[in-house]
VOTIMI-564429 format. One line per field, with one value per residue (C-alpha): residue number from 1; x, y negated, z negated. Coordinates in steps of 0.1 Angstrom, whole numbers, padded with zeros to 4 digits, always signed. Layout:
# residues N
pos = (NUM  ...)
u = (X  ...)
v = (Y  ...)
w = (Z  ...)
END
This chain:
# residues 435
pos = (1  2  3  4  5  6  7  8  9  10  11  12  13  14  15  16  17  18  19  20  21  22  23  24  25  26  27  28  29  30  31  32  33  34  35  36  37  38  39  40  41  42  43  44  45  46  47  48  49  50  51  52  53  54  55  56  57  58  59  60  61  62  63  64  65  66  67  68  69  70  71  72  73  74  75  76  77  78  79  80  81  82  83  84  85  86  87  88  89  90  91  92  93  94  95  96  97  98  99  100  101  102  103  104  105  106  107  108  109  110  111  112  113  114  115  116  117  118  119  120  121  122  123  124  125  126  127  128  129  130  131  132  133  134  135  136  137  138  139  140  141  142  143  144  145  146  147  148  149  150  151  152  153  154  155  156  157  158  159  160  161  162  163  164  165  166  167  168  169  170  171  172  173  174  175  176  177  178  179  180  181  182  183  184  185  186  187  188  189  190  191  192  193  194  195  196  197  198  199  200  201  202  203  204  205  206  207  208  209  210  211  212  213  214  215  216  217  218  219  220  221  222  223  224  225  226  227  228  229  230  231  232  233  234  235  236  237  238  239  240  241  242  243  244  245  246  247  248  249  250  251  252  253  254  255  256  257  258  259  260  261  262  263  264  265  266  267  268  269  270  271  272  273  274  275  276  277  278  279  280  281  282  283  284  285  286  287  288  289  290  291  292  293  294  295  296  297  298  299  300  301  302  303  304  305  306  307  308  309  310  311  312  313  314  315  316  317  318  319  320  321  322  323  324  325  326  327  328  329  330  331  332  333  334  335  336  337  338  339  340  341  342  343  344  345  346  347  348  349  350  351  352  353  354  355  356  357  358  359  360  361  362  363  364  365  366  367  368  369  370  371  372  373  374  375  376  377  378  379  380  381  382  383  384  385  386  387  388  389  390  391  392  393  394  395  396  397  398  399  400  401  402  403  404  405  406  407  408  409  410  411  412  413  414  415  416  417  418  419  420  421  422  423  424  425  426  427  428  429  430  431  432  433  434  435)
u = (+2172  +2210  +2222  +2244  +2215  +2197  +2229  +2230  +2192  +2194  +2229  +2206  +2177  +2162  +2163  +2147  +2168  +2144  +2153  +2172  +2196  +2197  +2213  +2235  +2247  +2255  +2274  +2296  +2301  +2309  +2334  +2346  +2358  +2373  +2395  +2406  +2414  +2432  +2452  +2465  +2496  +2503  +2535  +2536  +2513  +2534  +2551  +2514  +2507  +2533  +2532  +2497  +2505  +2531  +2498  +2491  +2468  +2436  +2416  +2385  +2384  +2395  +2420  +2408  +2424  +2440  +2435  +2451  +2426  +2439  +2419  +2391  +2410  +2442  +2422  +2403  +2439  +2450  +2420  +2416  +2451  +2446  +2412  +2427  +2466  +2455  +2436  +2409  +2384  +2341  +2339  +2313  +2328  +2309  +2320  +2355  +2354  +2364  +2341  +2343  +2378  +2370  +2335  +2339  +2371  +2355  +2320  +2338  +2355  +2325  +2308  +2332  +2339  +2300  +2297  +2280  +2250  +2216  +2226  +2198  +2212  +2247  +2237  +2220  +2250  +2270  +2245  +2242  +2284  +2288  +2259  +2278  +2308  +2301  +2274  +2305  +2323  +2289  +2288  +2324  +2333  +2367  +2396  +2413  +2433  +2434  +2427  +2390  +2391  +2400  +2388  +2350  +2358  +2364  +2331  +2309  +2331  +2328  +2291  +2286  +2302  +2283  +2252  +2270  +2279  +2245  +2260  +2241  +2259  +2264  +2276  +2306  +2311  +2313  +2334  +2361  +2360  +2365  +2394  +2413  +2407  +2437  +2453  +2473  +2471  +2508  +2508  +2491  +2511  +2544  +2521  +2533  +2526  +2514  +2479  +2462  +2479  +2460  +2426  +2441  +2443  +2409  +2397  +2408  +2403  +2363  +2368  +2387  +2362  +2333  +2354  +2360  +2324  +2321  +2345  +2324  +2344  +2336  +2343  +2333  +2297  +2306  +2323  +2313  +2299  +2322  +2347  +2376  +2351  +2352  +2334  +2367  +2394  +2391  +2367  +2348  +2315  +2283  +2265  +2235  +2242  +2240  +2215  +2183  +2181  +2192  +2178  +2160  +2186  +2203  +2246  +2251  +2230  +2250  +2288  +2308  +2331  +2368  +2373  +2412  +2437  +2447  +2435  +2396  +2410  +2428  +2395  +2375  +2405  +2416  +2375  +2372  +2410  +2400  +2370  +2386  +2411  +2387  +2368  +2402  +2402  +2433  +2470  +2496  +2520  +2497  +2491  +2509  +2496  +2467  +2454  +2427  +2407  +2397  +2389  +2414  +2408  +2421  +2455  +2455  +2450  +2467  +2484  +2518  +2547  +2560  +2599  +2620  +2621  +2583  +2571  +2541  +2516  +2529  +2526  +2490  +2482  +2506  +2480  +2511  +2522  +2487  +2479  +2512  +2503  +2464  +2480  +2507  +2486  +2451  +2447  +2458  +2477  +2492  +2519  +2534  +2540  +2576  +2608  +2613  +2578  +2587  +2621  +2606  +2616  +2579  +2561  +2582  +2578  +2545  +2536  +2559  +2531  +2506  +2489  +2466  +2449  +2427  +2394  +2373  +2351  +2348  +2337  +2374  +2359  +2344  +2358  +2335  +2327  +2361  +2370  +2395  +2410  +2436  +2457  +2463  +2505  +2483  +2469  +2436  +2419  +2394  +2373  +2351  +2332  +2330  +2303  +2305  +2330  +2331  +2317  +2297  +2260  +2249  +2280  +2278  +2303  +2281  +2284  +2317  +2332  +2324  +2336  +2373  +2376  +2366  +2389  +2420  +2410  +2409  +2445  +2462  +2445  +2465  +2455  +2439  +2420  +2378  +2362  +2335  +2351  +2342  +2310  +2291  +2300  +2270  +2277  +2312  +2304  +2279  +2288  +2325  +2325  +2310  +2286)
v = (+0124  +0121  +0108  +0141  +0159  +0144  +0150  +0193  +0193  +0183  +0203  +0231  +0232  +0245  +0221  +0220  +0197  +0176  +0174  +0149  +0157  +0191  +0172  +0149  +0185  +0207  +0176  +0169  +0207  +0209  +0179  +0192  +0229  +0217  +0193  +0218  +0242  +0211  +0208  +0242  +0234  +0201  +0190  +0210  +0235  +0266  +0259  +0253  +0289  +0305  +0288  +0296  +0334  +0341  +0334  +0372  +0396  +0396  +0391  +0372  +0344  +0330  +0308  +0278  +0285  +0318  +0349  +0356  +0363  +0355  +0351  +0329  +0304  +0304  +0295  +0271  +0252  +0260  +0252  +0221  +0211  +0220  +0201  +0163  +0163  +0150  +0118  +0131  +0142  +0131  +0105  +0081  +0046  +0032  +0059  +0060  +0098  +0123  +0151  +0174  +0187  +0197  +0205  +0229  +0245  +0253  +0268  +0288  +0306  +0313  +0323  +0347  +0363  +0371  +0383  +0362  +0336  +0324  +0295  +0271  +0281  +0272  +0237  +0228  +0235  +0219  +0189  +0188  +0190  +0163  +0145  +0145  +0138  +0109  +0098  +0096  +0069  +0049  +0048  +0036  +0000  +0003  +0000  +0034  +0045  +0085  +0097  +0096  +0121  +0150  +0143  +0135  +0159  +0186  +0183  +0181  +0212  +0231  +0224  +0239  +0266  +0272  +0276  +0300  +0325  +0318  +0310  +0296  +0274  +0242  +0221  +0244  +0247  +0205  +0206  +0231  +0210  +0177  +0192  +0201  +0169  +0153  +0130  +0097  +0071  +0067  +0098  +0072  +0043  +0061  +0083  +0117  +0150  +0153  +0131  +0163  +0189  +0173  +0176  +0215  +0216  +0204  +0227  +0259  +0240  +0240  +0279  +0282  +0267  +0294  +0316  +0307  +0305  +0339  +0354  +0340  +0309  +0276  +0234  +0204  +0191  +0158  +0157  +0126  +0103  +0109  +0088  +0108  +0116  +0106  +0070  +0063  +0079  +0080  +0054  +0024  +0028  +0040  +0070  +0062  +0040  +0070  +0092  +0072  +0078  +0109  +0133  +0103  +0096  +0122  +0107  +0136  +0116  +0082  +0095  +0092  +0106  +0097  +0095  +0088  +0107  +0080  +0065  +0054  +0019  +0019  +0024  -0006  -0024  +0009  +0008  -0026  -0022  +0006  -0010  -0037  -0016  +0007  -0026  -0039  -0071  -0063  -0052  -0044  -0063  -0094  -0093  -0120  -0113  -0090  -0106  -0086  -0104  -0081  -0070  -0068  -0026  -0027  -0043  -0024  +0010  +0002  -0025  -0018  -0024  -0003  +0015  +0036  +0060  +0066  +0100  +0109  +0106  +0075  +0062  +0075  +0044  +0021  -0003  -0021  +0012  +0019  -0011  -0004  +0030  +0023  -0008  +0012  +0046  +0040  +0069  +0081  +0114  +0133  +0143  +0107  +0107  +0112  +0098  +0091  +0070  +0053  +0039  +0030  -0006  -0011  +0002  -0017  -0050  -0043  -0036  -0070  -0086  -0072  -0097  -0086  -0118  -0103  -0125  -0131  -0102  -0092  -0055  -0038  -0007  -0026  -0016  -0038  -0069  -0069  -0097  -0089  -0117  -0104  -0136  -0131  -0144  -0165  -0186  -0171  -0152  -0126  -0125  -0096  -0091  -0051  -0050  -0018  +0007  +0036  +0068  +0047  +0060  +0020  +0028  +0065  +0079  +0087  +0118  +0116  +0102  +0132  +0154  +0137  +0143  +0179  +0183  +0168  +0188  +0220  +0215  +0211  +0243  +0273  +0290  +0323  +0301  +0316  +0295  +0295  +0268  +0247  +0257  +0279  +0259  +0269  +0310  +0306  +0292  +0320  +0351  +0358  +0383  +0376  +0397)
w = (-1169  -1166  -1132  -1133  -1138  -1110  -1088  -1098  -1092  -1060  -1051  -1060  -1048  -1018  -0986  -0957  -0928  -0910  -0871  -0870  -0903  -0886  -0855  -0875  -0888  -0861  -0844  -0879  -0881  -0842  -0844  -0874  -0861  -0829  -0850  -0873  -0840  -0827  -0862  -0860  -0843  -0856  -0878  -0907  -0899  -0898  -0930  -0942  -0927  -0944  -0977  -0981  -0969  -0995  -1026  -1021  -0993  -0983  -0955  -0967  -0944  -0909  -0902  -0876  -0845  -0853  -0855  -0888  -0920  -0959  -0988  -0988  -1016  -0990  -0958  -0976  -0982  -0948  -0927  -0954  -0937  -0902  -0899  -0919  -0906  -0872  -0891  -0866  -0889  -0898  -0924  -0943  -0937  -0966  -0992  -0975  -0977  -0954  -0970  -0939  -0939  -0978  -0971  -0939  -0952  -0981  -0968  -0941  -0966  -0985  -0958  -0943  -0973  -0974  -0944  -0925  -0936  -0926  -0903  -0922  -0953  -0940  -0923  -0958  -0980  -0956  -0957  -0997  -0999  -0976  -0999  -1027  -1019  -0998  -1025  -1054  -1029  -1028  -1060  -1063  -1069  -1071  -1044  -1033  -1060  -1061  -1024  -1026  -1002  -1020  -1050  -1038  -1014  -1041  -1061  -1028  -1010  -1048  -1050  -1012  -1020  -1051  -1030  -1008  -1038  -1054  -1086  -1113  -1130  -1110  -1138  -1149  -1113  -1109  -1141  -1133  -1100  -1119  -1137  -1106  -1087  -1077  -1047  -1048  -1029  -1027  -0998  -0977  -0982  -0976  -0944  -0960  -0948  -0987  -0975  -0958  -0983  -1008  -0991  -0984  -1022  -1028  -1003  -1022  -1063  -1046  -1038  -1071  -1089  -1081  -1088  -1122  -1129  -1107  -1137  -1163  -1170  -1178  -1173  -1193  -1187  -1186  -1161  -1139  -1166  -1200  -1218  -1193  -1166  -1131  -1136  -1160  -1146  -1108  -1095  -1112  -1108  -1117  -1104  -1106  -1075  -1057  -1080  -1079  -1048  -1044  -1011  -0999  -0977  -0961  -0959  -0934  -0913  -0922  -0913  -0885  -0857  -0851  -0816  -0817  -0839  -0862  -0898  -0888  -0904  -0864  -0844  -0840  -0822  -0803  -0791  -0785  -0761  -0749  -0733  -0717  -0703  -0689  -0674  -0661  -0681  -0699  -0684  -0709  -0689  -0690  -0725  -0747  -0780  -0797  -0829  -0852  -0882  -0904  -0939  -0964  -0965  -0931  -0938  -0968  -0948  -0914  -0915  -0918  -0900  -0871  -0880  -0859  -0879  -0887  -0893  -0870  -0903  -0907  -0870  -0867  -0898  -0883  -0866  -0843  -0830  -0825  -0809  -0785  -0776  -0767  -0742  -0730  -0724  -0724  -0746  -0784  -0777  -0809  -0786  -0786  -0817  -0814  -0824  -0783  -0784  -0813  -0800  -0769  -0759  -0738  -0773  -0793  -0775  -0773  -0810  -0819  -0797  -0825  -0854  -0883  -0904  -0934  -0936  -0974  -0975  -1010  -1005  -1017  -0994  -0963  -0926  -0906  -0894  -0872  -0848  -0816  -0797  -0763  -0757  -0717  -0702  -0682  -0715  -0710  -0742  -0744  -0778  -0790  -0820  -0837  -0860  -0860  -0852  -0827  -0835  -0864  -0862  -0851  -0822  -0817  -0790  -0755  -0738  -0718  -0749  -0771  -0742  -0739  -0775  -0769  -0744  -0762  -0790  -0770  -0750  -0785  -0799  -0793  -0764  -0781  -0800  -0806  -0778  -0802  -0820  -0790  -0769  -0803  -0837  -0857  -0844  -0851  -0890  -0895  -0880  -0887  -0864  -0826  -0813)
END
């Protein structure tokens, strides 16, 4: 059998969550939804809005945060937006996939355009989407080139979906997929507001996708294994990496929470300053000089330098900034990112203070082992290892942890937002309407 084959078997077929993958689930999805309702009045997201309501009328599917309804293809793009823009968003560090913004955009508008759905049936699909398209990063050898991302992202959301509309045909489903995937890269480098329009665009290709097949149309079969497949064009790789072991491991289970709003590249040295902050062993005034050692993804992802004229996408990957803003505030507030914050001279002089050294570790995708070192005014130094980043299942956020996120998340929403989206995830997924 085919690794591809072994990959549509399992999108679909029936599941049963065991306890704990259920958890894993409803705290991903959770996460996930207050995000998005925290997205919906970031940069860019009324033009987002509007764009997406000029494509035609319908009300399908919900908008996250809003009370506004479109077609279930639009709200896929705009809740696929409003969910990644605030870099805040569930990934799998070892895929280096954030399949949730696809994923959850994508099923919600399935979902809603329904009617409502099962909530085991939802958590499942959710679970297999989120399966796939962190299992296509695993089996990736390569370095980032296309935004991983969306294109992942799109087969996993497309194949979710797929189990929503109860279509049969999962492989012209992945192929018409496959032949929409797209996402550079070069949005990331330059921190362009075009980095969560393309997960919005995969989020409506995976609605668009079903559809096709819905309207009896189909894709190539070959999708992720054939001379100008996904293995050739995309990512290096080879599937099977994923494939023979396939459902044994659920990756739902494996991925993890962003507790800032910045590139997840940023987090294990916001973490580790946060914690000595919090413990009083670091002042900003009586820091001399911050120095992270670090894997060559890191510098690759955040390590760029800090400009006064940074746009806010850029600032939340620009690990000096980052750095300067943690010291200075103790916190990672989307609301600093400003052209004010960013001429600052105290966030200036602090990011100049800033020092990323790459170390030898071969894995082109690897985020962890880190290694912080706080050089104090007095000559003193603090050193701290981070094997393994906050909000990583082996460093899971505790309890008041998850609840500051919450509450950030909730004070950027707008204030009609469905408080559903924060004390009721699983009802607000399932039941488009409250009862």
């Amino acid at each position: 059998m085919s690794a591809t084959r072994r990959l549509l078997d399992f999108a679909r077929a029936e599941h049963r969550l065991p306890d704990a993958v259920r958890g894993a689930a409803l705290a991903m999805l959770a996460d996930t939804l207050a995000t998005g309702a925290a997205g919906a009045q970031a940069p860019g997201a009324e033009g987002v809005r509007n764009l997406a309501a000029g494509w035609g009328a319908g009300e399908d599917a919900r908008l996250l945060g809003d009370a506004a309804r479109m077609p279930a293809a639009s709200a896929a793009f705009v809740n696929g937006f409003r969910i990644h823009c605030l870099e805040w968003d569930a990934l799998h560090e070892r895929a280096v996939v954030h399949g949730f913004a696809t994923v959850v955009a994508a099923l919600m508008a399935a979902i809603d355009r329904r009617g409502e759905c099962d909530p085991d049936e939802a958590l499942a699909a959710l679970a297999v989407g989120i399966d796939v398209a962190s299992g296509l990063g695993i089996a990736a050898t390569s370095p980032l080139r296309f935004f991983r991302p969306a294109t992942a992202g799109c087969i996993g959301a497309a194949l979710a979906v797929a189990r929503i509309e109860r279509v049969e045909r999962f492989d012209d489903v992945l192929g018409l997929a496959y032949s929409q995937c797209a996402g550079t890269m070069q949005a990331h480098v330059e921190g362009s507001i075009a980095l969560p329009l393309q997960i919005a665009g995969a989020a409506r290709a995976a609605v668009t996708a079903v559809d096709m097949v819905r309207h009896g149309l189909s894709g190539p079969h070959d999708a992720l294994e054939g001379p100008f497949g996904y293995f050739r064009l995309i990512d290096t790789g080879a599937l099977a990496t994923y494939t023979d072991t396939i459902g044994s491991v659920w990756r739902i289970a494996e991925c993890s929470i962003k507790p800032y709003p910045s590139g997840r590249a940023s987090h294990g040295l916001l973490a580790a300053l946060d914690g000595l902050l919090r413990a009083g062993e670091v002042r900003a005034e009586r820091v001399a000089a911050v120095e992270l050692v670090a894997p060559p993804l890191i510098a690759r992802l955040v390590g760029r330098p800090m400009q006064p004229d940074m746009t806010p996408g850029y600032a939340r990957l620009c690990l000096p900034f980052l750095t300067a803003l943690m010291l200075a505030d103790g916190v990672i507030d989307p609301r600093r990112f400003t052209a004010e914050t960013f001429a600052d001279p105290a966030i200036v002089a602090l990011a100049a203070r800033f020092t990323l050294t790459t170390d030898t570790n071969p894995d082109p995708n690897a985020l962890s082992p880190q290694r912080l070192i706080v050089r104090r005014a007095d000559g003193s130094a603090i050193e701290r290892a981070i094997p393994n980043t906050l909000g990583h299942p082996d460093a899971p956020m505790d309890a008041a942890q998850t609840a500051a996120k919450r509450t950030l998340a909730a004070q950027l929403a707008p204030d009609d937002a469905d408080p559903r989206l924060f004390a009721d995830s699983l009802s607000y997924l399932t039941r488009p309407e409250p009862r």
